[in-house]
Each structure stands twice: as C-alpha cells, then as structure tokens.
N, C-alpha and C positions, 0 to 999 in steps of 0.2 A: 612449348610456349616461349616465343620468342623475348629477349628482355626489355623492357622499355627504357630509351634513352632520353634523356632529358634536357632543358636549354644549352645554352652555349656558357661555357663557366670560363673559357677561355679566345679572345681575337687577337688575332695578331692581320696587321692593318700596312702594309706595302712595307714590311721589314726590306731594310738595306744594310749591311755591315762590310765594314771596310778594314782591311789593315795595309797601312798605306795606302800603296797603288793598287791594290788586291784587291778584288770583289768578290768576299764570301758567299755572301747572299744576294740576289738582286731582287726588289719590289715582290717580296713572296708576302702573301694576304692568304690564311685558311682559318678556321675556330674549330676548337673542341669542344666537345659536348656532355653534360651530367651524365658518367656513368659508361662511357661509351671506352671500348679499348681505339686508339685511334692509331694508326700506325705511320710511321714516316721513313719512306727508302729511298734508295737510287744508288750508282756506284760508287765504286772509292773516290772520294773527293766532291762528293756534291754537296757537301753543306749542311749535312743530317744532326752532326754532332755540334757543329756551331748555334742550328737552330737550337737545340738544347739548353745550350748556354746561355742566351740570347733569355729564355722563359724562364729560367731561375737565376738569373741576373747574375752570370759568372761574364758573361759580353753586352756590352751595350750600344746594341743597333743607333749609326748617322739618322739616320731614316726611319718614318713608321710611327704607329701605334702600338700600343699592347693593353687589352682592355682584361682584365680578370676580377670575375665577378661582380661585374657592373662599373667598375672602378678605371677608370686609363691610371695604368702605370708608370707612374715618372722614375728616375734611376733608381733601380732598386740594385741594392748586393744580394749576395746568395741567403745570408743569415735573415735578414726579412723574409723573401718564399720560403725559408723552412718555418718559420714563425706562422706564415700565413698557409702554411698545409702544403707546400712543394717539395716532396722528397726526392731523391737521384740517387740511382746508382750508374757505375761506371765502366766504359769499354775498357779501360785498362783493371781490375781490381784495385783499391785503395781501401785495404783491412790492416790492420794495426798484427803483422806476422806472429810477434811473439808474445801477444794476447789472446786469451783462451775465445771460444766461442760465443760462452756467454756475456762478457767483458765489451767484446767489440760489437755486439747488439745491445749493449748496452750505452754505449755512446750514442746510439741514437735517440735516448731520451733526453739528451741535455739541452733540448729548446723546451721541453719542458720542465727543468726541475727550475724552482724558486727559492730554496735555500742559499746561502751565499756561502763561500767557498772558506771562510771559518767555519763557518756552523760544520759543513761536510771535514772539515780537517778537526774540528774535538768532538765530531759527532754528538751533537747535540739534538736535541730532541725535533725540532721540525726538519734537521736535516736526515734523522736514525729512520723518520715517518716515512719520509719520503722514499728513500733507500727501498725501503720495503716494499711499497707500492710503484717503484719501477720494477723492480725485480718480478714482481708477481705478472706486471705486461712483460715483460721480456721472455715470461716461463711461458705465458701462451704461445706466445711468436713462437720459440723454440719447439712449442707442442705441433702449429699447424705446419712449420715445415719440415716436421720427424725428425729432426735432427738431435732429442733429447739424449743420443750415446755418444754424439761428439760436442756436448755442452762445454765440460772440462778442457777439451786439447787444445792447443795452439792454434791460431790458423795455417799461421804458416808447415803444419806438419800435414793439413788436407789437402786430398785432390784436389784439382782446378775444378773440375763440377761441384763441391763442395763449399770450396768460398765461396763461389757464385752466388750458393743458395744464402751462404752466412752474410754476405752482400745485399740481399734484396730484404734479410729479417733486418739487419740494423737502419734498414729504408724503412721498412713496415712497422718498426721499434715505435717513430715518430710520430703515427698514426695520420700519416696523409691525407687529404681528402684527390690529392693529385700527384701520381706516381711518373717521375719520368727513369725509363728503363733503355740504356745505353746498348747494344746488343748483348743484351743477357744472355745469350745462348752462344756465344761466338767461344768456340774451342771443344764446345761440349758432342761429346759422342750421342746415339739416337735414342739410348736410355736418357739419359740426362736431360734430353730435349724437350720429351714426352713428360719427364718430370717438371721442369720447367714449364711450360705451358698447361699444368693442370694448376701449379701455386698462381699463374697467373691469373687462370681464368676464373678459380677459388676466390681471390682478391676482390677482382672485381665483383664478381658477382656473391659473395657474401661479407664481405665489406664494404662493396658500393664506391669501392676506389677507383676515379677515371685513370685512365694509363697510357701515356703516349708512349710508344714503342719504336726503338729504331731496332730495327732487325733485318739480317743479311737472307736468310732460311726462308724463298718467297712461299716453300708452302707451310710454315710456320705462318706467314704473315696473312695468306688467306685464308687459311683455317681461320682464326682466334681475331683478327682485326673485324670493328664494321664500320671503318672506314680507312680510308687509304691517300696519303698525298706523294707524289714521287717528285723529286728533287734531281736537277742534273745540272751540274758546274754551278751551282747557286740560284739556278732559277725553277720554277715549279711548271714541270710539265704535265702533271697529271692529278687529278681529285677526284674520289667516288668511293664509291663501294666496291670493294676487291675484284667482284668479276667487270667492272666498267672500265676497271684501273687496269687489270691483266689483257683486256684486249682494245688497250689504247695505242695507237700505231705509233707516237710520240714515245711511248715505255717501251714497247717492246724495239725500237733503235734505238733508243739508249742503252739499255739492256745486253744488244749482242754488237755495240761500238761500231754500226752502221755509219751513225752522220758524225763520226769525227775521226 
C-alpha cells in the first residue's frame, strides 16, 4: 500500500541567488508536498546546497517567491524556520566533538525550551520541569536510532557513520514537521547506507516528517525519493518521479558531462 502524499506545504516560485557577479541559482520554481520524501541532485556545483539555504533562510534569494504553508515568506533567518518546524542537517558535520551524544541531541531542543537562562543556571523549578521533559524526548530519539550504547561518548571519539546518525537525532530532537537532509550518506560505507535510508524512511513514514534530500548515491535517490528535481549549474533541468527523471536526456548529459 502505497503512502499517500498530501498538498504542497512548500513553493518556491522563480528563485534567483546571486553573489555578486555569480549566478547560484537561475529562475528555479518546484513545491514540496505533505509527507512526501522529495529529492534534490545534479553534479558538483549545481546549486543543491544553496537551494537549501535559500528554504531555511541561511541565503536570501534577489529573485522569487517562497510560499510555506499558505504563507509567502518575506526574509526569514534560519532561527525562525527552526521555530516554524524546518530542521537541517549538514554536508559537512557540525556536532559539538567534545560533547557526549546525548548532550548534542540535546541542543536540539533549544527552540523549544521557555525557561530563561536564570532559571536553567539556579535551576529552578520551571526550568528543573522542563530539563526532564526534554531529556525524556531526547531518550526516544536515542532509542529509535539504536544508538542507546553510545549515549555517554564524545562525538568526536565516533565513526563518521555515526555522527552522521547523532546529526540527523539532534535534527529529529526538534521535532520537525520539514527535514532538510544535506547528503546524509556522503562518506558512509554500504552498511551504513542501508542504515541510513531505513531512519529515513522510518521518519517519514511514522512521523510523517516531509524530507527534502540532497543526495549523491542516485540508487539511494530512486529507491527512497517520490519525487525528483535535478539541478545543473543553477538551473532546473529536470522534475518528476525518479523513473521520468532517470530517463530525462537533459539528466542523463549532465550526468556523464556531455554538453559542457
């Protein structure tokens, strides 16, 4: 039984982003959908990771729309989309090394605590409440991605498949309604991979968490994506559903650097 996908919770409406004389993006226009894993690729340097920034407001598009959940978006910073259900994690790791595991999934709940930062420094009682009650989500997160024997350690004393994972708990800490996932799989071996894409599809589908995904691994991306948009030098040559996308003659010359 196939899943059912739902409106469009995110549009982005002829994005353009410039630095300087640079053209990151040119007039790219696609939407994402309730529920849907939506996937975004192309080669080195097309703009994948920019688009990212771009939807959790780390860049802000010259050009364009951006409508999320009914709403057109005027400049937003990154701390508003986490506020408003937009979590990220990142192509390069950014974990706090010489904080334990459950420490730096634990900083993912800090758009939600409302104590103020007295209270949390003489721990005082709405702050000691609260404490408790992030700890107890933070102990699931650690339960649904096994990781309960590396709670305690450092990060920086795990594997690179491992932070990754402690990476995508302190994204899920937050409790997202909209996951943006940077290639979460880049460096990881084909254990790892397989692990990975089962928390993903876990997420989605019994969280109900949408998931826009940049990823390198295209049968990573047509397995698990159900949809697809491909990106080349900043502009969108391709939209569909993975097998329309795979035998797009636009993708597959960019792909093996035909027309450049």
């Amino acid at each position: 039984m196939s899943k059912k996908i739902g409106d469009v919770v995110l549009d982005l409406q002829g994005i353009s982003l410039r630095f300087g004389g640079v053209k990151a993006l040119t007039d790219i226009s696609f939407d994402v959908r309730e529920h849907e894993i939506r996937a975004i690729i192309g080669p080195n340097g097309a703009g994948k990771s920019s688009m990212l920034n771009v939807i959790n407001g780390v860049y802000h598009p010259q050009e364009g729309v951006i409508v999320f959940r009914g709403q057109e978006r005027k400049r937003m910073e990154p701390h508003h989309a986490a506020t408003q259900g937009i979590a990220r994690t990142f192509q390069n790791i950014a974990l706090f090394k010489g904080m334990s595991v459950l420490d730096n999934i634990m900083t993912g709940r800090i758009t939600r605590m409302k104590a103020s930062f007295i209270e949390h420094a003489l721990w005082l009682g709405r702050a000691k409440r609260e404490e408790l009650e992030h700890r107890k989500k933070v102990e699931e997160v650690i339960d649904f991605l096994e990781i309960q024997h590396i709670r305690k350690t450092p990060v920086g004393r795990l594997p690179y498949g491992l932070q990754k994972r402690v990476e995508l708990g302190r994204a899920l800490a937050a409790e997202p309604s909209m996951l943006l996932l940077d290639e979460p799989m880049a460096g990881m071996n084909v254990e790892e991979k397989q692990d990975m894409c089962r928390f993903i599809l876990d997420v989605n589908d019994q969280f109900g968490v949408t998931i826009v995904l940049i990823e390198h691994d295209m049968g990573v991306v047509m397995d698990i994506s159900d949809r697809v948009v491909v990106l080349d030098y900043g502009k969108k040559i391709g939209d569909g559903l993975p097998d329309e996308v795979k035998n797009n003659e636009d993708v597959i010359t960019a792909y093996l650097g035909v027309s450049h």
